[in-house]
N, C-alpha and C positions, 0 to 999 in steps of 0.2 A: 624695034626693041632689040637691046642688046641681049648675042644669043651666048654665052659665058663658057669657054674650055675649061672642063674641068679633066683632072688624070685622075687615074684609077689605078692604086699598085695594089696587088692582094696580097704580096707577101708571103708569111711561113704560118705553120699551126693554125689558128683559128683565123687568123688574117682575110682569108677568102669567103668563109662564112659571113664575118661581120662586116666587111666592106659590100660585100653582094647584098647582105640584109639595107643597106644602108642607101645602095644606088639604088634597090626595089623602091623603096619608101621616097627617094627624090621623084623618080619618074611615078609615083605613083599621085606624091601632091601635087608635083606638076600638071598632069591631066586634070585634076580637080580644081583646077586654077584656070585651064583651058590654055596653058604656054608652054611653048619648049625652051624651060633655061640654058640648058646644058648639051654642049656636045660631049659625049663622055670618051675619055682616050685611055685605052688600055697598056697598061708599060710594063713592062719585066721587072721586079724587085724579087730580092733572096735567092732563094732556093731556084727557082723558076727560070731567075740571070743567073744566076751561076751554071745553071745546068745549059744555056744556050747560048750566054757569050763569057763565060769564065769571072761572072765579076757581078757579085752581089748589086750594084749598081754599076749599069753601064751606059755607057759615054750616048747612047740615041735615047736610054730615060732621061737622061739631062736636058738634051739636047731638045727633045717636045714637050717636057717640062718646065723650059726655058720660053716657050711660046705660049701657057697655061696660065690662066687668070688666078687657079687654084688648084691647089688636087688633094684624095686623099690616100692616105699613108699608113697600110696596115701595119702593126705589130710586128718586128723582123726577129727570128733568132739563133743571132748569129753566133751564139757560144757552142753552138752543130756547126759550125760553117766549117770550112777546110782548116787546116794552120794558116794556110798561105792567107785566105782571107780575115783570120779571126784576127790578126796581128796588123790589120789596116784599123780605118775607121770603122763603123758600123754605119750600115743603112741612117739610120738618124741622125747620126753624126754628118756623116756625107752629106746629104741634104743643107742639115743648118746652115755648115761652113761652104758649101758651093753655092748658096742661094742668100749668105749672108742674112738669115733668116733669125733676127738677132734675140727676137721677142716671142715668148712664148708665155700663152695667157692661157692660164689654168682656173674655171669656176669650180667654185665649192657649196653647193647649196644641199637643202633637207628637200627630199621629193613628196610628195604625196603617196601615203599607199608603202613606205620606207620607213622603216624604224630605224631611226640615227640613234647614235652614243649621246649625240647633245642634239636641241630641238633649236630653231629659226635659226639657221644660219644660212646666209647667204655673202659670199667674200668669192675674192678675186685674187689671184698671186702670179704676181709678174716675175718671169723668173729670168734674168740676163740670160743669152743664149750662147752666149760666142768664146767665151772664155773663162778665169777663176780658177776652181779647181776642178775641170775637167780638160784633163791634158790634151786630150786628142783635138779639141778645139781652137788650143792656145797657138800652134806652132806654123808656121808659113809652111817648114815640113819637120815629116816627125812627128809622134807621138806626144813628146813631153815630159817620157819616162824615165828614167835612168839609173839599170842593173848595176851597180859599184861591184858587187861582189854577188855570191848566190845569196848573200845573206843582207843584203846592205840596197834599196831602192829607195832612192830620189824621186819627187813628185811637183813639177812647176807648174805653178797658179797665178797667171796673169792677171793685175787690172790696170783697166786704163779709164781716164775722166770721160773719153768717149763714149765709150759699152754704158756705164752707169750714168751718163747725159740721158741716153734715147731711152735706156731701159726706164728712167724715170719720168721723163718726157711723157711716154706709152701710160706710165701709171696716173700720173696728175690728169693729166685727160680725162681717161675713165673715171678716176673718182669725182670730177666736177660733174658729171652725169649721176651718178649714185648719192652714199653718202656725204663724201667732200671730207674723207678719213684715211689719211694714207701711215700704214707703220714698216718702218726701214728694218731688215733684219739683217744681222749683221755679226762679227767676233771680232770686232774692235780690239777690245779687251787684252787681246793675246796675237791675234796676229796685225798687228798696227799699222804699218804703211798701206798694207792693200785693203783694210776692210774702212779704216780712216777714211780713204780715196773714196769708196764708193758709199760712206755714210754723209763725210761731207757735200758730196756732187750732190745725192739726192737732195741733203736740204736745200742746196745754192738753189736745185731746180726747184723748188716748193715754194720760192722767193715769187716766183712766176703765176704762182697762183695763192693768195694771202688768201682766200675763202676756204682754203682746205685748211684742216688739222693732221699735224704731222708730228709722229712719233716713232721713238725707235726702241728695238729690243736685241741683245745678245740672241743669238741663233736658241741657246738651250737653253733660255725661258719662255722663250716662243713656243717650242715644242709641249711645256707646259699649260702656256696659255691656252692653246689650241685645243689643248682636251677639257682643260677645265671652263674656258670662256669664250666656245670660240665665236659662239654670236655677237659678241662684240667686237669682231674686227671686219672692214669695208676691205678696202685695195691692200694688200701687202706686196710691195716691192723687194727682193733682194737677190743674192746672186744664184748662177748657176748651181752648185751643188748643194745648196741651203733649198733652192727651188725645189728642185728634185724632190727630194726630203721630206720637206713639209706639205706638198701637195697631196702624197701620198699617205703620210700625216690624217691632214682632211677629210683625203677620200673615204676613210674607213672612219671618221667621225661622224660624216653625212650618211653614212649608211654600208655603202661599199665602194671600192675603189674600183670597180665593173662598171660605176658609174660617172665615172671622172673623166671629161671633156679635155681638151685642148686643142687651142693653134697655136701655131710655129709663123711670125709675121717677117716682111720685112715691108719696104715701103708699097709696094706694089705687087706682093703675090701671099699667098696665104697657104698655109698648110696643114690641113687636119689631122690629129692624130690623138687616138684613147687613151688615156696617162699610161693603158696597165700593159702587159708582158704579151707574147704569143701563145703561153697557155701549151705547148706542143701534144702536152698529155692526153686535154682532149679533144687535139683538133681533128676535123674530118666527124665528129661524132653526133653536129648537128646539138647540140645543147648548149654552145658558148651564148652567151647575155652581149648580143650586138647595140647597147644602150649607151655604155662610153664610144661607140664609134658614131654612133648615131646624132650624140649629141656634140661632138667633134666636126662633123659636119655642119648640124643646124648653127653653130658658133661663126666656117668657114660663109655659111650662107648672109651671116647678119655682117661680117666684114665686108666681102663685096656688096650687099647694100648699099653700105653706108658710105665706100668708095665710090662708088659709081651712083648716089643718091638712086636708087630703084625699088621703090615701093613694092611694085612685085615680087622681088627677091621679101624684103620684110614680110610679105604674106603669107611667102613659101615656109619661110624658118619659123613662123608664130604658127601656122597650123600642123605640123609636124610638133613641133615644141608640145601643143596640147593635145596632140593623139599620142604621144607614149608618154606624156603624164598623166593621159585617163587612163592608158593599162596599166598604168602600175598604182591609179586607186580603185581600180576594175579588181587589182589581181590577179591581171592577166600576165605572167611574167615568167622567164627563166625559174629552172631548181634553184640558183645558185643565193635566189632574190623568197625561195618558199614557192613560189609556182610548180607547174610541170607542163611551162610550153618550151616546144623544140625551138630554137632559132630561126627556123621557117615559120612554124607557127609564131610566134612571135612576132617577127615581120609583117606576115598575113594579121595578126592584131592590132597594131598599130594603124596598117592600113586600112582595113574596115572603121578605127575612127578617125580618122582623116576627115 
C-alpha cells in the first residue's frame, strides 16, 4: 500500500499549534485503522525561514515540497515580516504561483453542536487561484502594482479563458456529484471585458455537462444572497478576489470562520490550508480552535483518495470527519466556539472519539 509524503509547515502565531493539533489526530486515526499513511516532512515556513535562511520560503521547502503528494500549510503573517520581505509575495501566494496551484476549494456547511446565522447549508466555492484581481499572482515578475504618484496607484487584474476553463472544469465535476447546481459569480456589469471572459467560459464549460443547473449572479447580490438564502446554493464558482470574499462571507454564516476548510489543488499535488488569519495575538497561548486546520486536511485526505482510488485514505478522513463533529455536538470545544477546552485538550478530544 501506498505510503503518501505529506509536508508539514508550522508557520507564524497559531500556525504551530494548529497544525501539530492536526498531525496528532492523522497519526492518531491512522493507528486506529492499523496503517501508516503518511511520512510526515517538516519544512521551514515564516518566521522560522526567515530566521534560518533569510526567506520566508525558501528555495529546499520548495524543493521537498516538490516531491510531496501533499502538505499542510499553516497560517503565515507576514505583515510582521521585514520590509525586504513584506514587499515580495506572501507564503501563500508563493506557493500557489510556484506549484501553479490553480484551484482552491472552500466548503461551507452548518455543524452540529454550532449555531449558524442560517441553518442547512451546505455549498462549495471554487475560487480561480492564479490571477484577477490579485496582482501578486498575475505577473511573470512583479507585483502588479503601480505607485503613479504618493497619491495615484494602479491595480492590474488578469483574466484569461484558461484560468476560468479549469477553474470551472474543477466546479462542474463536483457539482455532478452533489446537487448538479452551479452559480457563476461575477461584475460583468461594470468591469466587462474580463468578468464577460470568465462568465462566458463558465457557461461554454457547463455545455459539457447539460444535467447541471447553471446560473449566475453580480458579486454584490451574491453577498446578499448568501446571508439571506444561503442554503440554497450547491457549487459556486468564481474569481479570485470575489472567492476570497465570500468564503469568508460563509464562514461566519455557518457559524464561524475558525471553521472554514480549504485546498489549494493543482493536477497532482494538494494543499491544505484554514480560510482564517495567524491569529499572532494569541498564538503560543494554547486556546486557538485547530478545527479549520483540521478540517483543511481531512478535505486534503479525501483528494488523495480519490487520486490515487484508496479506500483506506476515505476511512481515514470519514472517521476523523465524525470525531470532531461529535465534539462539537459533545460540546467539547475551543472558548472562541462557548467551550473552555485548550487546543491540546481539544486534540486530545477529538481523539478519544476516533
Amino acid at each position: 500500500m501506498k505510503k503518501y509524503k505529506m509536508g508539514v509547515l508550522l508557520g507564524d502565531g497559531i500556525g504551530p499549534e494548529i497544525v501539530t493539533s492536526t498531525v496528532d489526530i492523522f497519526k492518531a486515526a491512522s493507528d486506529k485503522l492499523g496503517r501508516e499513511f503518511f511520512e510526515y516532512i517538516d519544512l521551514p515556513m515564516g518566521w522560522e525561514a526567515i530566521e534560518k535562511y533569510n526567506d520566508p520560503v525558501p528555495q529546499i521547502t520548495k524543493d521537498k515540497l516538490a516531491e510531496c503528494d501533499g502538505w499542510l500549510m499553516a497560517p503565515h503573517n507576514n505583515a510582521a515580516y521585514p520590509d525586504e520581505h513584506r514587499a515580495k509575495l506572501n507564503p501563500s501566494g508563493t506557493m500557489r504561483h510556484h506549484f501553479d496551484l490553480f484551484s482552491n476549494i472552500r466548503p461551507n456547511k452548518t455543524y452540529p453542536g454550532i449555531k449558524p446565522l442560517k441553518e442547512n447549508i451546505d455549498l462549495v466555492i471554487f475560487r480561480e487561484n492564479t490571477e484577477g484581481f490579485m496582482p501578486d499572482r498575475n505577473m511573470y515578475k512583479g507585483l502588479g502594482e503601480v505607485l503613479v504618484t504618493d497619491e495615484i496607484a494602479i491595480v492590474m487584474g488578469v483574466f484569461t479563458k484558461k484560468a476560468a476553463t479549469r477553474i470551472a472544469e474543477e466546479a462542474f465535476k463536483m457539482a455532478m456529484t452533489r446537487k448538479k447546481k452551479v452559480a457563476i459569480v461575477h461584475k460583468a456589469n461594470v468591469i466587462k471585458f474580463g468578468y464577460e471572459l470568465f462568465r462566458d467560459t463558465c457557461y461554454e464549460v457547463g455545455k459539457k455537462y447539460p444535467e447541471v443547473e447553471v446560473e449566475d449572479y453580480h458579486i454584490d447580490a451574491m453577498t446578499a444572497h448568501l446571508v439571506r438564502r444561503p442554503e440554497e446554493f450547491d457549487v459556486i464558482v468564481t474569481t479570485n478576489l470575489f472567492g476570497d470574499i465570500i468564503s469568508d462571507l460563509a464562514g461566519e454564516v455557518t457559524g464561524s470562520l475558525g471553521l472554514a476548510p480549504s485546498i489549494n489543488t493543482n493536477e497532482n499535488q494538494a494543499m491544505a490550508q484554514a480560510a482564517h488569519g495567524s491569529a499572532p495575538d494569541i498564538g503560543g497561548k494554547n486556546i486557538a480552535n485547530p478545527i479549520g486546520m483540521i478540517n483543511s486536511g481531512v478535505m486534503l485526505i479525501k483528494w488523495l483518495a480519490d487520486r490515487y482510488t484508496d479506500e483506506g485514505l476515505h476511512q481515514l478522513a470519514e472517521s476523523i470527519e465524525k470525531a470532531v463533529e461529535k465534539s462539537m455536538l459533545d460540546g467539547a470545544t475551543t472558548c472562541d466556539l462557548g467551550g473552555n477546552l485548550t487546543t491540546t485538550a481539544y486534540t486530545q478530544a477529538v481523539i478519544d472519539r476516533l
